[in-house]
N, C-alpha and C positions, 0 to 999 in steps of 0.2 A: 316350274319349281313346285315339290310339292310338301306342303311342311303338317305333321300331327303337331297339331298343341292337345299336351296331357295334364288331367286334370289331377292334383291332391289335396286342394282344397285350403285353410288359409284366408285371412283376410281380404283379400282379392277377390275370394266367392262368399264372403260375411255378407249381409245385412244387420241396422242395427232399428233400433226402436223407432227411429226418426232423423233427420236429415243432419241434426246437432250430433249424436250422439257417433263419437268416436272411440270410445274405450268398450263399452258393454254393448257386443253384440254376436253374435251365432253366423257357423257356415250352413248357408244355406242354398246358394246359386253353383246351377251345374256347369264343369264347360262349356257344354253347347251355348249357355244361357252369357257366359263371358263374352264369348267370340263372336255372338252376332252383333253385325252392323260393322265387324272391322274385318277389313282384309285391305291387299294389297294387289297391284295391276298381275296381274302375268304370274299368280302364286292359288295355287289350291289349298286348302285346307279343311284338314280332316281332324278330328276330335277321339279323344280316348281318355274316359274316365275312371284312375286308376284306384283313385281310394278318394273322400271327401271329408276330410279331418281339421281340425286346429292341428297347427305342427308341434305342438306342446306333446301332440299324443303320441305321437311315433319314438317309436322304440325301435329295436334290431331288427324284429319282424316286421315292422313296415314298411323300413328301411331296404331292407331286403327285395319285399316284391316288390318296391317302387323301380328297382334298379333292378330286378328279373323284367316287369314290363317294358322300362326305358329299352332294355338292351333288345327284347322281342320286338319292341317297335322300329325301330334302328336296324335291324335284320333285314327289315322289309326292302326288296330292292326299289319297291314304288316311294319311299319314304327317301326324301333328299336332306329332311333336317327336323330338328325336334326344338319346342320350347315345353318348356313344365311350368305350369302352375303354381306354389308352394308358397307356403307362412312364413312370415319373416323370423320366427323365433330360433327355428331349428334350419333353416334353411343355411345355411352355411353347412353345415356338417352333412346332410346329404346332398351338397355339390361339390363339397371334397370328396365323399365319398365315388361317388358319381365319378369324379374328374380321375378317381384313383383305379377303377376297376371297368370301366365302358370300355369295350374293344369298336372304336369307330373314331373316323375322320371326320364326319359328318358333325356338321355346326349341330350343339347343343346348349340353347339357352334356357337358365330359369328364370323366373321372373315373381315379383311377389307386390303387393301391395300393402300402406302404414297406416288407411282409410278403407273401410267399409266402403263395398259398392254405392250403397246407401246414404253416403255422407257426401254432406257439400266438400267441394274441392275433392274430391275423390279419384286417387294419384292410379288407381287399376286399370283404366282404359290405355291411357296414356303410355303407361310402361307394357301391358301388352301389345298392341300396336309398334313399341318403340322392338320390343324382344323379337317380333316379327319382323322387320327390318334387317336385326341382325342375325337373324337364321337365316333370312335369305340371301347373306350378300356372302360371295367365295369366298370373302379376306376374313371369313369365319371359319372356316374350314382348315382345320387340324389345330386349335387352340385350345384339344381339353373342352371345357363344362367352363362355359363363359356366363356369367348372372349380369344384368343389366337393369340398372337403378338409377332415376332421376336421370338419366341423360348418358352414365357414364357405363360402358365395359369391364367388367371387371373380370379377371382370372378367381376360377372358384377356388384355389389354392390363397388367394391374397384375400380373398371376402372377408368381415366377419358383422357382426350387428354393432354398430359404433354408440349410438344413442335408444333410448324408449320406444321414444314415440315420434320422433322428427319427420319427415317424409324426405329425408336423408338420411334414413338411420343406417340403410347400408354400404358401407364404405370400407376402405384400404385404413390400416397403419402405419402403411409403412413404402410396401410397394405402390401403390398408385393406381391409377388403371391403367387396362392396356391402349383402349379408345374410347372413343365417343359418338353417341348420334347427332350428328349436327340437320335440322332439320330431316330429311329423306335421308342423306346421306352418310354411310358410316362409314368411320376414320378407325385404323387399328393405325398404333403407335411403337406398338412392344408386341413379341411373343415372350411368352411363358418359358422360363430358361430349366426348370425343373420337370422330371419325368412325369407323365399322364397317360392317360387311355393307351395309345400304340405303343407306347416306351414305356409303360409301367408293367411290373413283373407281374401284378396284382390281377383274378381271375376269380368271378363268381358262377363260371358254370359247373352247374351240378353240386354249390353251395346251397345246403337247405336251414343253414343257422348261422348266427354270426358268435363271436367270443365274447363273454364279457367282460369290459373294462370298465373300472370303477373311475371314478374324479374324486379326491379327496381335495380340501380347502385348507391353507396352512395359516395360522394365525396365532397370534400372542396365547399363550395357556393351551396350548391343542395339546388331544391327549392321542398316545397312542393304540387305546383303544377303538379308536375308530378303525384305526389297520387292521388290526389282527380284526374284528368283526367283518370288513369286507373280504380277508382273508379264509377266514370261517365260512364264509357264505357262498363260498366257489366264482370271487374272483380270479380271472386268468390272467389280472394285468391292472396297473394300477398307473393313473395319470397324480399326480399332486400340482395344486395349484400353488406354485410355493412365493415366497418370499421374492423383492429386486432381482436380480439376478444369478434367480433359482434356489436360494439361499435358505435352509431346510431349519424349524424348529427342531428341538430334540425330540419330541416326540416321532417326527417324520423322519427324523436320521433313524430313531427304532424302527419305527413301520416300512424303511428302506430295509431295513437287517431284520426282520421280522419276512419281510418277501422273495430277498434270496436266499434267507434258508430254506424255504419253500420253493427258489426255482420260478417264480413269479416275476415278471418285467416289471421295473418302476422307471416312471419318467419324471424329469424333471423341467417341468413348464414354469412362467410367470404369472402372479395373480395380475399385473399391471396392466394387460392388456398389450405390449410392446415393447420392441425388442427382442436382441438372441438372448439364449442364454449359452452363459459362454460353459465349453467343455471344462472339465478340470479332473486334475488329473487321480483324488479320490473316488471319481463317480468308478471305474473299473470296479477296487478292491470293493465295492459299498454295492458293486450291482445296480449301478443307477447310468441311466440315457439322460443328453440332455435332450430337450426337445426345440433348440435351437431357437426357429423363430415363429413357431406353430404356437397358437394359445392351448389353454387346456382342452378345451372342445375336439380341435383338431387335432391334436395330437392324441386326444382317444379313438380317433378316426384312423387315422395312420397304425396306431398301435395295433386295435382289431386287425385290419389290412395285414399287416405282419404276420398277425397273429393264425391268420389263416393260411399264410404260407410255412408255416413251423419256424420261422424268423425264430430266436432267443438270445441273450446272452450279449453280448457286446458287439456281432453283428448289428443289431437293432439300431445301433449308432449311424455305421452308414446308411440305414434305411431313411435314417432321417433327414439325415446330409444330401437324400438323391429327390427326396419325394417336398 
């Protein structure tokens, strides 16, 4: 078995001042420097350092070549499976990404850490050791972009960041995981009932930019200037974080009819954190998607995704319904 673990850097390769300090500290340790001393019987590993950031800093374009590299290394017929590296802040939205556009069967796990290498109780070894476990076992093989935290599998379609700072902070809403490492041993319990990597329609060869989509925040007194400036500013697509069960201030019902006059996709997500949001039957005439049961994050993930398929217009609905 032979598995890359890829590096993007992340708490996971942080140090911080001193063995206390959990909160203020820098990425500074490389791949290579993570993965020695762990490995597993009967498995190779080999290293690839793709960028070494806080995931706070990644935007489209790193977003991008992470998942130009991921897909180049995965190419490789000597490469049996991949685990990634990556910062727990932004890590959900490049393993959707990731889980939306990767053409491969090949187990793909990321993995991140809530403590600096540097800190006592320090949860990085443990979870990459555990993330290698499960790139190496078949019952990984054809589940999408699998992320593994504190013990459990999760589909990178269900991830999202649940708490600050917990050394749980990554977890499910709603769906649950699919498995878990139990000692040595991994258990998968569910697959993935929505489209990914072989089933998604979704393709970034020969992608050299991604679209942008904006997140707007919907709240008591919101003005609708905020639309129209992300509008101004060459958005190609607008996510709103809106109210229960999608439920739009007036300002955001303008900045909805401010963006289909313009031909611009608008979704409609929940600031809640959980839950669908349900369809209804003004989103048509208003030019509004709902974004079901994807947060904002994600469903500005998905939206790009579309987006670079020419997806627009009330299509975009079932894009959301499949992905």
């Amino acid at each position: 078995m032979r598995i890359t673990v890829a590096g993007t850097g992340g708490t996971i390769a942080a140090t911080g001042a001193s063995a206390t300090e959990t909160v203020e500290y820098r990425v500074t340790a490389s791949i290579d420097a993570l993965v020695e001393g762990l490995g597993l019987e009967g498995v190779a590993v080999s290293t690839r350092q793709i960028v070494n950031v806080d995931s706070s800093e990644i935007g489209n374009a790193l977003l991008l070549r992470i998942a130009h590299s991921v897909a180049e290394i995965l190419a490789d017929p000597q490469v049996d499976a991949l685990v990634l590296t990556h910062g727990t802040d932004t890590l959900e939205e490049t393993a959707y990404f990731l889980h939306l556009v990767l053409k491969t069967e090949k187990p793909v796990v990321i993995v991140g850490a809530m403590r600096p290498a540097s800190a006592l109780g320090a949860d990085g070894p443990a979870n990459l050791l555990t993330a290698l476990r499960v790139a190496a076992s078949p019952l990984a093989r054809g589940l999408g972009v699998l992320v593994v935290s504190d013990g459990a599998i999760i589909s990178a379609r269900d991830l999202t960041k649940v708490t600050t700072a917990a050394i749980g902070a990554l977890g499910t809403r709603l769906a649950g995981p699919l498995g878990e490492v139990s000692g040595d041993e991994v258990l998968i319990w569910h697959r993935p009932a929505l489209r990914h990597t072989m089933t998604s329609a979704f393709d970034i060869a020969g992608i050299s930019e991604l679209p942008q989509v904006d997140i707007l925040y919907d709240h008591q007194d919101a003005r609708a200037a905020l639309y129209d400036a992300a509008i101004a500013g060459g958005t190609q697509g607008l996510v709103v974080a809106a109210y229960g069960n999608g439920s739009l201030s007036p300002a955001a019902i303008e900045g909805a009819a401010l963006a289909a006059a313009t031909g611009i996709p608008f979704v409609r997500a929940s600031r809640t954190g959980a839950g669908v949001v349900a369809r209804k039957q003004t989103d048509a005439a208003l030019g509004m998607v709902s974004a079901l049961s994807l947060n904002p994050q994600k469903a500005r993930i998905l939206l790009l995704c579309a987006l670079l398929q020419g997806q627009k217009g009330q299509a975009l609905q079932q894009v959301f319904a499949s992905y």
